[in-house]
N, C-alpha and C positions, 0 to 999 in steps of 0.2 A: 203720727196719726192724730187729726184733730177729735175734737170730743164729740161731734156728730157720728162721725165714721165708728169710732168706739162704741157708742150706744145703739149703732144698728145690729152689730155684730153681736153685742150681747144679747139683747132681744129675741135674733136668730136661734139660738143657744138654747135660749130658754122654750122657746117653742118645739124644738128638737126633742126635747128632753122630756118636755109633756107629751108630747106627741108617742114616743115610742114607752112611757109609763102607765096613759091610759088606752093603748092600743093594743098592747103585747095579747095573745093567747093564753085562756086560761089550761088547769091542769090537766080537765077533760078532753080541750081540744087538743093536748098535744098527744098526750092516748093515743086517741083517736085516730090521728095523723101514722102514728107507728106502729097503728094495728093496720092501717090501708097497705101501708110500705110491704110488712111481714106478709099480708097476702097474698101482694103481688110475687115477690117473691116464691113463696110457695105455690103456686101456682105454676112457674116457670120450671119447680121442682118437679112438679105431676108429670108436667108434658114431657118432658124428659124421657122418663122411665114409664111413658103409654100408659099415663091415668089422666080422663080428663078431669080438672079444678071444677071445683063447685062454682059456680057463677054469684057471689054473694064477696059484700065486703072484707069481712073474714073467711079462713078457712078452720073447722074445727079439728082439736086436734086426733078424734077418732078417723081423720079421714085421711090424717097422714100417715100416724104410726105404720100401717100394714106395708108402705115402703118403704121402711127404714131397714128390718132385717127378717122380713116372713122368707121361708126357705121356697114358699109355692111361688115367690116370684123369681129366685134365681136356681133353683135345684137344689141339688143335697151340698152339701157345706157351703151353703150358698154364701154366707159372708164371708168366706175366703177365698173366694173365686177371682176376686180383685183387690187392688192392694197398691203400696209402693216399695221398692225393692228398697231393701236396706241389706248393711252385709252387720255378721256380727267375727268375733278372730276368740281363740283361741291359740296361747303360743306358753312355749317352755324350749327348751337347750334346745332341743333337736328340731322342732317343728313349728312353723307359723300357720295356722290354719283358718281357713277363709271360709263362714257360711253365709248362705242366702234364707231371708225370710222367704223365697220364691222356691219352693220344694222343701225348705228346711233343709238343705241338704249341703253338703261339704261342697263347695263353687272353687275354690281351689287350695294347694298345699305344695306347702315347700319346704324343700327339705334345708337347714342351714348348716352351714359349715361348707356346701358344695357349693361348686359352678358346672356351667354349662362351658363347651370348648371355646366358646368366643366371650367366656368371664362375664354372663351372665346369668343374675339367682338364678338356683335351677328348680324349676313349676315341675309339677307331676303332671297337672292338668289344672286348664283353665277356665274357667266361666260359662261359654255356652258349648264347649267340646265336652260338659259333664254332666250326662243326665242320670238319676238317680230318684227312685222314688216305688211305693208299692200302689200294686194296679187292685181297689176295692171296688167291686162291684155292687152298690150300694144303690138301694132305691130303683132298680131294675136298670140302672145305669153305673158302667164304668169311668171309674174315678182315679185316673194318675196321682199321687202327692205332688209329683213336680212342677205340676200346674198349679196348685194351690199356694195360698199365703199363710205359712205360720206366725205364731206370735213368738217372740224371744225372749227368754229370760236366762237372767248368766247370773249366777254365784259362785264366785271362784274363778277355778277352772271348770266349771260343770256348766253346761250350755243346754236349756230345754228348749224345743221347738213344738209347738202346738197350733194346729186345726181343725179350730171348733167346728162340729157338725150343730148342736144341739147346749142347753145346758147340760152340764155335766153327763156330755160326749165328745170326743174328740178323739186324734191321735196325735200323736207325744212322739216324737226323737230326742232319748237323751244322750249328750257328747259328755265325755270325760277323759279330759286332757292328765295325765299325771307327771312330775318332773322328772326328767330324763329319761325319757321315753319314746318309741316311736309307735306305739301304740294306743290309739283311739278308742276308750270302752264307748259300743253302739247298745243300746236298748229302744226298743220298741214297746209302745205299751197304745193299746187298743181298748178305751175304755167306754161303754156304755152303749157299742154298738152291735151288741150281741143280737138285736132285733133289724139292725141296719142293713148287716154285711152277709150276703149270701152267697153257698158253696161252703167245701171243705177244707179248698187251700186256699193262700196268697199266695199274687206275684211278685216278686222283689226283681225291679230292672235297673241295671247302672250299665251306661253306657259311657267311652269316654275314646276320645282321639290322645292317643300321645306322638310329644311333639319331639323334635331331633334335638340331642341333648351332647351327642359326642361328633369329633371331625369326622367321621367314617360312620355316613349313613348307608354304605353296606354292613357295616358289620354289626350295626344296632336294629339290622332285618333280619340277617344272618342269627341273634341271638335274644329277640324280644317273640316272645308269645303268651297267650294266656296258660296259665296249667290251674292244674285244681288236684285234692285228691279224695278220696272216697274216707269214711268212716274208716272203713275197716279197709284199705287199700293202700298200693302206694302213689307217688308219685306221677302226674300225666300230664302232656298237654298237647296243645293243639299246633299244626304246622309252622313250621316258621318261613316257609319260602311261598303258599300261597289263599286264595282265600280258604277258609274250610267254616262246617258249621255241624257242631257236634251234641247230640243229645242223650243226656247223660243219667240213665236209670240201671244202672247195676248196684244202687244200695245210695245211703244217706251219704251226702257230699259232703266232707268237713269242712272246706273251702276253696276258692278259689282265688287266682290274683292278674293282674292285669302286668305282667310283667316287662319290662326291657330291659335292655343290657348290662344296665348297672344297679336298677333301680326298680321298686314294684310297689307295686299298692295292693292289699290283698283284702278279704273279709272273711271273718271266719266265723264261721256258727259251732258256740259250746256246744251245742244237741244235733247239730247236721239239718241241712236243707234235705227235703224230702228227695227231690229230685229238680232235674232245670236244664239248661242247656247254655253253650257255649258257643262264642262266631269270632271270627276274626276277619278282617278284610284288611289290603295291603292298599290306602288311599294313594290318587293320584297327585294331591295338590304341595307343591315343595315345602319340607322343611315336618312334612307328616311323616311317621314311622306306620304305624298301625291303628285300626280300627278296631275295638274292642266291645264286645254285647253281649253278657251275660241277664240270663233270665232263669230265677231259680223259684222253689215251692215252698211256702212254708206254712208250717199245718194252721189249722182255725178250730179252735174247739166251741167256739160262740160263747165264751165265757164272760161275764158281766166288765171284769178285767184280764185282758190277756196281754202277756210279755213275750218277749224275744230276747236274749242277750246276745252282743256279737262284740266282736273287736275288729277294727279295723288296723292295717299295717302300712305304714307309710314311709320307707327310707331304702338302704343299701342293699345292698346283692353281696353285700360281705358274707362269706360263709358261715363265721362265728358270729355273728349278729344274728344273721337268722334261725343259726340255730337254739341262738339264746331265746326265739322267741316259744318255741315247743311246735309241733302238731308237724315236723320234718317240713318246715318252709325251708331247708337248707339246701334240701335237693331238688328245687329249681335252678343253683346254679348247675351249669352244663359242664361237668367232669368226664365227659366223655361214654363211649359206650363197653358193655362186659368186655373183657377184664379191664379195661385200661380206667372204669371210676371207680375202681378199688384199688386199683396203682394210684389213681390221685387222693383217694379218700384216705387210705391207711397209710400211704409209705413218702410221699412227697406232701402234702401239706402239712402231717405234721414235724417235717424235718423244717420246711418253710417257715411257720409256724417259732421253731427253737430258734433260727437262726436269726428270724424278725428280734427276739427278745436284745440280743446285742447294739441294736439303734443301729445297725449300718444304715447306709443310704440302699436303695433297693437295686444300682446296678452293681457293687459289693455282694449281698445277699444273693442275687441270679450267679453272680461267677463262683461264692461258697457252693450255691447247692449244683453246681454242674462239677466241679472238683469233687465232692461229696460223691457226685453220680459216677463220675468215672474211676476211681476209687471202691467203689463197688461191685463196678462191672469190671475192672481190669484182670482178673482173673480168667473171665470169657474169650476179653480181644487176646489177651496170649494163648488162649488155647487156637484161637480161628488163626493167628498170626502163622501159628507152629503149624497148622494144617495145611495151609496156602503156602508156607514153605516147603512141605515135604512135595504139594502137590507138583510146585515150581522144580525140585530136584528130578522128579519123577518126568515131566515132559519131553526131555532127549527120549526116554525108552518110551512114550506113548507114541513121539513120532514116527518111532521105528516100525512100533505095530501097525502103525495107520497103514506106512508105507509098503509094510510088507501083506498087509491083507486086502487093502484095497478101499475107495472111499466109497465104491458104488455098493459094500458089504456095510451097512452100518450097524446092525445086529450083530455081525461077527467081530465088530470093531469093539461094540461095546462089549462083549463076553470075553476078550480077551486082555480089554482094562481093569474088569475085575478080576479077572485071573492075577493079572499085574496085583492092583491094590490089594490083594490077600495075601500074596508072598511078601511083597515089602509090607505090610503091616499099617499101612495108610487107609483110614477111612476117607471117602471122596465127600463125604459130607461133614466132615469135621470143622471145615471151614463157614460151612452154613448155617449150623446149628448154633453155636455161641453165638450169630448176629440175630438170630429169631427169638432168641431166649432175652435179647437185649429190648427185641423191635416192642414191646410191651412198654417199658420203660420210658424210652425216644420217643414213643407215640403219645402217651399219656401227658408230655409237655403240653404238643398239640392244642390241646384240650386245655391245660390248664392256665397257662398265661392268657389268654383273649379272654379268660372269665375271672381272671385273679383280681377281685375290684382294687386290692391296694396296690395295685401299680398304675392304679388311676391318676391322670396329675401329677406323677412322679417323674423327675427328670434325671437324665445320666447323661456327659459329654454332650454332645450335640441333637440329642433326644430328647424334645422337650415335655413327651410324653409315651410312658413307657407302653401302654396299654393301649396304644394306638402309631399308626405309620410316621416314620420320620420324611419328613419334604426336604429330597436331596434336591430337587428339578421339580416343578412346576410346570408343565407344557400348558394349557389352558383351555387343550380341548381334551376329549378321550381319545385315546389311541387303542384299537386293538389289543388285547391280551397282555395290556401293561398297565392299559389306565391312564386317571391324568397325571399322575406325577410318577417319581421313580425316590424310591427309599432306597439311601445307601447303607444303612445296616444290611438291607435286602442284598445289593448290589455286594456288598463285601462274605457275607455270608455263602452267596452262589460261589465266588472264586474261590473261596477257602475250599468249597465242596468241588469243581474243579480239580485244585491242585490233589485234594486226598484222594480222589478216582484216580489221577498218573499213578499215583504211587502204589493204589493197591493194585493197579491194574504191572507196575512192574515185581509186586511181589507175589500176584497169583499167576503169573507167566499169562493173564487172557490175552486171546488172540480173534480175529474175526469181528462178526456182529456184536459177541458179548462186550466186545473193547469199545466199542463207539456208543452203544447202550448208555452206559454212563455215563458216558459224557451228554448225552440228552436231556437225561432225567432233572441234575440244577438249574438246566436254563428253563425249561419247564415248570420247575418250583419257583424259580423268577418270576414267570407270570402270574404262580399262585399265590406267592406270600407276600409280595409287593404291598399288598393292602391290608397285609396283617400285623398284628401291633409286633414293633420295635424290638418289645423284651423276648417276643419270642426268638424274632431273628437273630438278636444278640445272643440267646440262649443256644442256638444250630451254630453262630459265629465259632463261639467258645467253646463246645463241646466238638468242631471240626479241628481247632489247634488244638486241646488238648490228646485229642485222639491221634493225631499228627505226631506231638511231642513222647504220645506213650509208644506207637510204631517205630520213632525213631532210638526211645531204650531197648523195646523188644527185640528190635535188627540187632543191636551192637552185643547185646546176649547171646542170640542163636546164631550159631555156623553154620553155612553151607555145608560146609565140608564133613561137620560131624553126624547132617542130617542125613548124608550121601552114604556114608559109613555102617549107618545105624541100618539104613534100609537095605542097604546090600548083607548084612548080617541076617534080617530077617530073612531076605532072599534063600540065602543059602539052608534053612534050618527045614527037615525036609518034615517034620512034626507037623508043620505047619498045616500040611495037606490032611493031616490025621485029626486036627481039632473038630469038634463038632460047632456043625453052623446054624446058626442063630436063625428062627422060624424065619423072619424078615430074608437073611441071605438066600435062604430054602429056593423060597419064593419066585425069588428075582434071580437065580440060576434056573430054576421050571421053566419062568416065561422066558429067559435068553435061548433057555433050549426049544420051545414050542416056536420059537420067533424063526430059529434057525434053519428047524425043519419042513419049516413052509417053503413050497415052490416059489420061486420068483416071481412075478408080476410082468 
């Protein structure tokens, strides 16, 4: 670069440099400048929200305030009207819990330690399938909470949710999470709106879909509904097979819970909801169990501050769980009906119960308490055994009678069987009785394995889940009165039941309809229990050999021969005719005789 070139350049420089030193904007004008901007802007704010701007450089600030947060521009808790959703959690051992600044309200909860049948966490409910919130009628208008935006604040495990109406007015949900627990302390607190909120009650509405949680969405229809109970009440709830909607004023409700098959969510009020009502609906959309809508009352006294305490319940269907929590949440599991949930409540769980304390595996435990069971009964099946054997002795000389009185006499036929079973000393229902005296027992499983939560997850042999159907066959579509798959516990249970009808049927001598009878009945339960859980069918497996193996002691005991003896000694004793007979026998010789002396037909 020569030295002309250089001294142009500088020169340039230097005029640049004046140039933007004695030109620049003083302080005023840049003001100036950033109060035009700020108007414009506000301005843009006005039109917005339907206020026209003042037509002037600036805008004053008396002209904005009134649209920042007057309630006569958006209604009553009008700054909460709108918002941005945020969530806030709540968590300890048992529970992770999900809330929304958007109702304040629990958006979801899960339970930890479990899964769902396809090993995923398992949600109680989720997000927009959870509405929740009380209906204030406020300012001559009704007011949902779920609509509104609270503010959150968390210390701890203590979670407040607040939506201001007013200064110091608002309402408050307070959460409190405590460790190891599955219980949510709920308060409500209503403050400063004793001139706001008109009428004598509140509405409290939570509504929620739950979602399929186990492989057998029959049987989580089969055994999910809402229940509730009364104050001073027991136990109740709503259908489980279709919609129903039930309104519920026979005294203060203590709670109610949103249950299904393994699992519930419940609320409960220390002082009782006044009164309220209950729905359910069976949705159509896949992979839904039930629709659930509760709407309850709770009083308003228009107090400067008023409260509500409640607890919310979030976890298992376990028996002892629930019942750890108090207020009889335990008797929503389904034990069955009279007598058979006092057969499961007093005599079978807590044998289950002692025998859990050992750590076996639970398909051990099922075979302990059916040996336990039949051990207990075995005094019954030998008396029924002994009775179907004398009855089997007896059948040459019933034939006889048949034959010699005629089949087209059947009155005559039967008056002279009892003649028969009174000299040989055979009662005909001796056989009966000890299986009806059992059938309490046997039924009460029914009942209690499909709701026994800890056989949840639990596997035995080729059952990878005790509390639900085993997949011998997979067909892929539904078939008629079997379903889509076919469980071999199912399958092997029915022929165990099979072989024990041959047998009884050759040691009660039946003959006829009664013979094929039973052989109906298993394949028939084939179609029923096919799609019930595993432990149960294992439990009918093992209680059909064992029943098998005590027949086959009891045979090798009693003789034919000494039964044939026995009753022909009775025969002969002519006393016998001289005993007095029992009102029942009275009876039943009145009508064989009123039967007899009727003209023919």
């Amino acid at each position: 670069m020569d030295r002309n070139t250089f001294t142009g350049l500088f020169l340039i420089m230097i005029i640049l440099a004046g140039s933007f030193y004695f030109l620049k904007p003083n302080t005023a004008d840049v003001k100036k400048e950033q109060a035009r901007i700020d108007s414009a802007k506000t301005a843009d704010s006005l039109k917005k929200i339907g206020i026209n701007p003042i037509q002037k450089d600036t805008v004053s600030a008396a002209a904005i305030t009134p649209a920042v947060d007057s309630s006569a521009l958006k209604g009553p808790f009008g700054t909460a009207l709108s918002g941005t959703v945020s969530n806030s959690v709540l968590e300890n051992e048992n529970l992770l819990i999900t809330f929304s600044n958007k109702g304040g309200k629990i958006s979801s909860v899960q339970v930890k330690g479990q899964k769902t049948f396809n090993g995923k966490p398992l949600i109680l409910f989720d997000g927009n399938q959870n509405k929740f919130g009380l209906n204030l009628n406020a300012a001559g208008k009704v007011i949902n909470t779920n609509d509104l935006f609270f503010v959150p604040t968390k210390t701890g495990n203590t979670l407040s949710m607040r939506a201001n109406y007013g200064a110091n007015q608002y309402v408050e949900y307070v959460y409190d999470l405590k460790g190891l627990s599955n219980k949510v302390g709920f308060k409500i607190n209503l403050v400063g709106l004793q001139q706001i909120i008109s009428g004598n009650n509140i509405g409290l509405n939570w509504e929620a879909t739950l979602l399929q949680q186990e492989k057998s969405i029959e049987s989580e229809h089969r055994y999910s509904a809402p229940y509730y109970k009364y104050v001073n009440g027991d136990v109740d709830h709503l259908s489980v097979s279709k919609d129903e909607k039930e309104d519920l004023a026979k005294g203060k409700i203590q709670w109610f819970s949103f249950k299904q098959h393994f699992f519930s969510a419940a609320l409960i009020d220390k002082n009782g909801f006044e009164k309220g009502s209950l729905e359910v609906k069976i949705p159509t959309a896949p992979g839904q169990i039930k629709f659930y809508a509760a709407n309850m009352q709770l009083p308003y006294n228009h107090l400067a501050a008023q409260s509500y305490d409640m607890e919310f319940y979030f976890g298992t269907n376990k028996f002892s769980t629930l019942q750890d929590q108090g207020y009889d949440l335990e008797k929503q599991v389904d034990l069955g009906y009279w007598p058979l949930k006092y057969v499961n409540r007093f005599i079978v769980l807590p044998v289950f119960n002692l025998l859990e304390r050992f750590n076996w595996g639970y398909g051990l435990i099922i075979f302990a308490l059916t040996i336990l069971l039949k051990l207990a009964l075995s005094p019954l099946t030998y008396k029924s055994y002994l009775s179907m054997a004398k009855m089997r002795v007896l059948k040459p000389e019933m034939d006889e009678i048949k034959a010699k009185v005629g089949e087209d006499n059947p009155t005559l036929v039967q008056q002279e069987y009892l003649k028969l079973y009174k000299k040989a000393g055979v009662n005909p229902l001796g056989g009966c009785l000890p299986m009806v005296l059992q059938l309490p027992l046997v039924m009460a499983f029914f009942f209690f394995f499909p709701n026994l939560f800890e056989l949840r997850g639990e596997s035995f042999l080729w059952m990878k889940d005790l509390s639900t159907y085993d997949e011998f066959i997979r067909f892929g579509v539904k078939l008629p009165f079997i379903g889509d798959h076919l469980s071999l516990m199912c399958v092997l249970m029915t022929i165990s039941t099979l072989i024990m009808t041959y047998f009884n049927n050759q040691v009660s001598g039946a003959t006829g309809q009664m013979k094929y009878i039973g052989y109906i009945m298993p394949v028939i339960f084939l179609g029923v229990l096919n799609s019930y859980p595993s432990g149960l069918n294992y439990y009918y497996f093992l209680a059909n050999l064992m029943t098998f193996g005590q027949q086959f002691l009891i045979r090798k005991m009693v003789d034919d021969d000494k039964i044939h003896a026995l009753i022909q000694q009775n025969k002969a004793r002519p006393a016998d005719e001289k005993k007095k007979k029992s009102k029942f026998q009275q009876r039943l010789d009145d009508y064989m005789r009123q039967q007899q002396q009727q003209p023919k037909k």
